[in-house]
KENURO-103091 format. One record per residue (C-alpha): x, z negated, y; residue number from 1. Coordinates in Angstrom, 2 decimals. Layout:
[node [X; Z; Y]; NUM],
...
END
This chain:
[node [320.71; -47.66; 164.67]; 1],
[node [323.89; -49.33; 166.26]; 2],
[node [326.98; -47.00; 165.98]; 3],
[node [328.58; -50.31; 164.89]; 4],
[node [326.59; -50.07; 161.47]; 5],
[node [327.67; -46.36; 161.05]; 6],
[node [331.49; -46.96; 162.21]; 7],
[node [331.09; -49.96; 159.57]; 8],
[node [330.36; -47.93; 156.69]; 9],
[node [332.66; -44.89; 157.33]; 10],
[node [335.37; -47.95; 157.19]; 11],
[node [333.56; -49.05; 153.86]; 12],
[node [333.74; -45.98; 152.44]; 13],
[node [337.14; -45.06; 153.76]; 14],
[node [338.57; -48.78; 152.42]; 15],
[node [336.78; -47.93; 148.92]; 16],
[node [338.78; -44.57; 148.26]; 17],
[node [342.14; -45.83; 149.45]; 18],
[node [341.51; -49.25; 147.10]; 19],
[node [340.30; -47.07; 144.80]; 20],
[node [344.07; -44.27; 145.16]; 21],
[node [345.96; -47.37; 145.03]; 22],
[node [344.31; -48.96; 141.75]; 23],
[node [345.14; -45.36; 140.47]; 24],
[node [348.50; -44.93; 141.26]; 25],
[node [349.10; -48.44; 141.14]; 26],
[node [350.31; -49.06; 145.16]; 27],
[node [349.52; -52.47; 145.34]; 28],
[node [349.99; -51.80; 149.12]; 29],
[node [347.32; -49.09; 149.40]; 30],
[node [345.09; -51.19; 147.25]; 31],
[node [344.94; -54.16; 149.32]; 32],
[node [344.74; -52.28; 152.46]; 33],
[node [341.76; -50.89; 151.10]; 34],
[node [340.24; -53.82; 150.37]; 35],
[node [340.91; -55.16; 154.06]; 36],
[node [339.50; -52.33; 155.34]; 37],
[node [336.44; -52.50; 153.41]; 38],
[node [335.96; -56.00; 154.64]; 39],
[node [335.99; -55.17; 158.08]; 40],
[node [333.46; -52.13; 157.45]; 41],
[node [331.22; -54.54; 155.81]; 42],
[node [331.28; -57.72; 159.07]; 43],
[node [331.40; -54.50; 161.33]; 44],
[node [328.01; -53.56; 159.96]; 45],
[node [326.20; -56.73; 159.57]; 46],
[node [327.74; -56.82; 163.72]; 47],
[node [325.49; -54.24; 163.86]; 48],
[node [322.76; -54.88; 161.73]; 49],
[node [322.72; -58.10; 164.10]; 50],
[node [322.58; -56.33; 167.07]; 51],
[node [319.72; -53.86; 165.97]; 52],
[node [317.94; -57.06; 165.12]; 53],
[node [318.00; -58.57; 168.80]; 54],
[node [317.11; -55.25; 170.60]; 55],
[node [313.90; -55.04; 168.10]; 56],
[node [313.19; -58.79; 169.20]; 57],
[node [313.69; -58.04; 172.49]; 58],
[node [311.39; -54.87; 172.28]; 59],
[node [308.49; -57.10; 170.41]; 60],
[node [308.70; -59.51; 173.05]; 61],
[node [308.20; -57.39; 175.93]; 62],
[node [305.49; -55.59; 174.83]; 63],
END
């Protein structure tokens, strides 16, 4: 697994509980900050969902 895909979803998760803080204490700035973040977890991951995908090609054609 790419460390891309893990650093993606800690920022996920982190962006989900600060949107979530701000919806809750109604910080509009938290809230959207946390949405942003969770954005970027989520094209961070698929980065390395993507990269994953071309080392396995790589590997099948190789062998």
């Amino acid at each position: 697994m790419d460390s891309d895909r893990i650093k993606g979803s800690a920022h996920q998760v982190k962006g989900a509980i600060k949107e979530a803080v701000g919806k809750a204490t109604g910080d509009v700035k938290t809230e959207a900050e946390g949405r942003a973040e969770k954005a970027a977890g989520k094209i961070q991951n698929a980065v390395g969902s993507a990269k994953d995908a071309a080392r396995e090609a790589v590997r099948k054609l190789e062998k």
